[in-house]
VOPAGU-2260 file (C-alpha; in pm, 1 decimal, decimal comma):
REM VOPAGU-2260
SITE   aa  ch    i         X         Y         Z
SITE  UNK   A    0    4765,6    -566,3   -2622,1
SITE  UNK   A    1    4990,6    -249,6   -2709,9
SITE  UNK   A    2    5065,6    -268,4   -2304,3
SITE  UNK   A    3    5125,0    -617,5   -2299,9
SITE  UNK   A    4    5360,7    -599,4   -2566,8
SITE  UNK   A    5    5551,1    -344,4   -2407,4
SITE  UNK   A    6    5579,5    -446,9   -2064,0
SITE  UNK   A    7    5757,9    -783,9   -2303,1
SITE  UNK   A    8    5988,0    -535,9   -2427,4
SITE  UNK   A    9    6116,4    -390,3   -2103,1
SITE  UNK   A   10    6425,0    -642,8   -2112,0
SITE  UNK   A   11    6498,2    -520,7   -2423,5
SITE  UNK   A   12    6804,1    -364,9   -2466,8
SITE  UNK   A   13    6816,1      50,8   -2536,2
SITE  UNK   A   14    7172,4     161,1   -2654,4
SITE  UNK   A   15    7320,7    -162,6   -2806,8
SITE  UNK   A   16    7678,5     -90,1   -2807,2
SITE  UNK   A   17    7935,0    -204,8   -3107,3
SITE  UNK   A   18    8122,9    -498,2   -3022,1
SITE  UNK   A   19    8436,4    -361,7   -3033,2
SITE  UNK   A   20    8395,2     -92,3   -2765,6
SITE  UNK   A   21    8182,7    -378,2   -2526,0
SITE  UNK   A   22    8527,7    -564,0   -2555,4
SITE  UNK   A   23    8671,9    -281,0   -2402,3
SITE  UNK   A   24    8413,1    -278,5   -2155,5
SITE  UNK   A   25    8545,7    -449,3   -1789,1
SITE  UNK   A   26    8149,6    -571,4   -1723,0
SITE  UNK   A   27    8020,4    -546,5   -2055,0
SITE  UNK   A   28    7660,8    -388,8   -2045,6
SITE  UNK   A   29    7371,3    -221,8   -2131,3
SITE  UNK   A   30    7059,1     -72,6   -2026,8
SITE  UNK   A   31    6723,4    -226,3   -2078,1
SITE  UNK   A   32    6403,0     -10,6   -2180,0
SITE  UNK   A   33    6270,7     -98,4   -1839,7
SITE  UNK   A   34    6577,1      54,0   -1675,6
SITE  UNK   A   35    6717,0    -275,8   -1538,5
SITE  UNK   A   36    7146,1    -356,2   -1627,1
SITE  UNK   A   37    7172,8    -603,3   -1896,3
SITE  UNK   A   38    7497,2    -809,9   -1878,2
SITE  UNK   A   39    7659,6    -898,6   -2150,7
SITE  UNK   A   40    7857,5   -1246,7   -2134,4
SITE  UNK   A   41    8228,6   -1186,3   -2188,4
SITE  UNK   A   42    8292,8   -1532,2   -2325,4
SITE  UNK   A   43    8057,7   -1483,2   -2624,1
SITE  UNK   A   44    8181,6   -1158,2   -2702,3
SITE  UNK   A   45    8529,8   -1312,2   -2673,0
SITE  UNK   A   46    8392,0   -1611,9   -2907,5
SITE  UNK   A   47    8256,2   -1344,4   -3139,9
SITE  UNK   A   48    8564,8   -1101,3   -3146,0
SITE  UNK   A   49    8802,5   -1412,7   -3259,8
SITE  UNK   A   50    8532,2   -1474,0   -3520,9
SITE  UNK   A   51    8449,3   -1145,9   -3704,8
SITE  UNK   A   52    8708,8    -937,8   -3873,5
SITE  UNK   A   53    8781,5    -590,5   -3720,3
SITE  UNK   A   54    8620,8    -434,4   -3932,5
SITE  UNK   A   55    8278,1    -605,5   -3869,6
SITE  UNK   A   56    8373,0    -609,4   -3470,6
SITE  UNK   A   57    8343,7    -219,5   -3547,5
SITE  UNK   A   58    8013,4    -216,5   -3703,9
SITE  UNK   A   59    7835,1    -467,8   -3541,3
SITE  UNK   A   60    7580,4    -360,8   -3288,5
SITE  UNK   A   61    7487,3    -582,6   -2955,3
SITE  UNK   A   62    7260,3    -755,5   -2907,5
SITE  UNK   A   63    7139,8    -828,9   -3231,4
SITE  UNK   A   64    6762,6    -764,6   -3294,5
SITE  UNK   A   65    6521,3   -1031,6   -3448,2
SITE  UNK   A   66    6152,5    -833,7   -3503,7
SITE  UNK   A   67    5811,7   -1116,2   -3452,1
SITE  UNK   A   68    5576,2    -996,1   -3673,0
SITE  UNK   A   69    5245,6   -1132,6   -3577,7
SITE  UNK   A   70    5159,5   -1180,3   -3930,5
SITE  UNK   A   71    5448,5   -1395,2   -4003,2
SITE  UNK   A   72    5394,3   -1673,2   -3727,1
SITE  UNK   A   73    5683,0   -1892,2   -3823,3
SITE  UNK   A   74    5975,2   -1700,9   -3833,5
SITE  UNK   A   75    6174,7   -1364,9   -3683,6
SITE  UNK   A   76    6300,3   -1060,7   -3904,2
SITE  UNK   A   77    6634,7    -934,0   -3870,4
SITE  UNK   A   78    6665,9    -558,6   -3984,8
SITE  UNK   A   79    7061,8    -475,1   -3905,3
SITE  UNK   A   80    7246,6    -556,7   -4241,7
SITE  UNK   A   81    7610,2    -563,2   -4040,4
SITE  UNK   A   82    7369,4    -832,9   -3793,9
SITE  UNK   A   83    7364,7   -1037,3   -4107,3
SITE  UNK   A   84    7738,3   -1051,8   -4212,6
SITE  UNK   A   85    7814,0   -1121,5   -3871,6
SITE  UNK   A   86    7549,9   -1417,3   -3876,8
SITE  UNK   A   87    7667,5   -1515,9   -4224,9
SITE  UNK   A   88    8026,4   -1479,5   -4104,6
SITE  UNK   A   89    7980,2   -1729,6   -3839,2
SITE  UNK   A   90    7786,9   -1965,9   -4070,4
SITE  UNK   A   91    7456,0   -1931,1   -3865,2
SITE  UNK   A   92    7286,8   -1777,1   -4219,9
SITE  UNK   A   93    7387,5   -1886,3   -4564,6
SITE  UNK   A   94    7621,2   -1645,5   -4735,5
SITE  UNK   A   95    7327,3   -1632,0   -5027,3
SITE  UNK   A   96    7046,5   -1500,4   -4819,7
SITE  UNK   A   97    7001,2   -1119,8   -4838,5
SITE  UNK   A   98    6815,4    -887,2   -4703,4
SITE  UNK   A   99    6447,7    -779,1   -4907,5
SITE  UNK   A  100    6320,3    -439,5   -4807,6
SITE  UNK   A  101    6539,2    -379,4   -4536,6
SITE  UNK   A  102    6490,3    -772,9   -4384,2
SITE  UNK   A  103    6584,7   -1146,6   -4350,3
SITE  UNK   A  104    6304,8   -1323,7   -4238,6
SITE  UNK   A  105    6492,1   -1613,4   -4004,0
SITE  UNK   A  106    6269,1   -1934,9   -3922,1
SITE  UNK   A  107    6226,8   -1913,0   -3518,5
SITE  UNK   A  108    6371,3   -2257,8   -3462,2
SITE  UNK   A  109    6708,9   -2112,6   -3630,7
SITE  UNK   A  110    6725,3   -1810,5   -3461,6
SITE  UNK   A  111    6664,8   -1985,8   -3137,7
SITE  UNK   A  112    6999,1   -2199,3   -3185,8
SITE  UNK   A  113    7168,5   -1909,1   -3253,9
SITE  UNK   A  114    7088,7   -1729,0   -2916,0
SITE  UNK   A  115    7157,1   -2086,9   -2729,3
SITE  UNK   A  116    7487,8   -2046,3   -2919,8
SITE  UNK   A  117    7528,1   -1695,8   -2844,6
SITE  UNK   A  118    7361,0   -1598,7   -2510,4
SITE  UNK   A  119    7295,6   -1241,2   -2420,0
SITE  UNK   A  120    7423,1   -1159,6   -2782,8
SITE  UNK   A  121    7078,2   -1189,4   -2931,7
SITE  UNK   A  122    6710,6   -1063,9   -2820,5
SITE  UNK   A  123    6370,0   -1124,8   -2982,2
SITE  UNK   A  124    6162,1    -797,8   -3009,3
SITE  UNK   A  125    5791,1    -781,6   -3039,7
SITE  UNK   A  126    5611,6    -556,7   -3279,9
């Protein structure tokens, strides 16, 4: 299974970059753990960067991470606490969730909105 799991987690993205220096970026990418380029789509990070205050553009880290948990079937875990300002900053995560032991636990058919919203700007990691 541990192989399985990994050879799911070769588009996964290595060094996620902050937003602001992928804006800087003239083909915004990254590399995934299986060594392939991942594009970033300019138009979301555009979307994003008019969205989030500089300050947040500065710590915000891309893609964003949601963890499955195979003991939680139902929903994703986001670990990245700027990840969640970002999200609540958007209004794609009520401004009174917070983050319990280091996680949000995110129902899967929310966070699957958001990455239709926000394409290459989110991944789903297994565990």
């Amino acid at each position: 299974m541990r192989l399985e799991i990994g050879r799911i987690n070769d588009g996964v993205v290595v060094e996620r970059k902050r937003l602001s220096h992928l804006l800087r970026e003239e083909h915004p990418s990254s590399t995934t753990k299986g060594g392939s380029e991942y594009t970033f789509d300019r138009d979301v990070l555009l979307q994003l960067e008019q969205a989030l205050p500089g300050e947040l553009q500065r710590r915000l880290r891309l893609p964003i991470l949601f963890y499955f948990d195979s003991t939680v079937p139902d929903s994703f875990f986001l670990a990245d606490e700027a990840a969640l300002q970002a999200l609540q900053h958007v209004k794609e995560v009520s401004p009174l969730r917070r983050m319990r032991d280091g996680r949000l636990w995110v129902a899967k058919p929310i966070v699957y909105a958001i990455m239709n919203r926000y394409p290459t700007a989110v991944q789903i990691v297994m565990r």
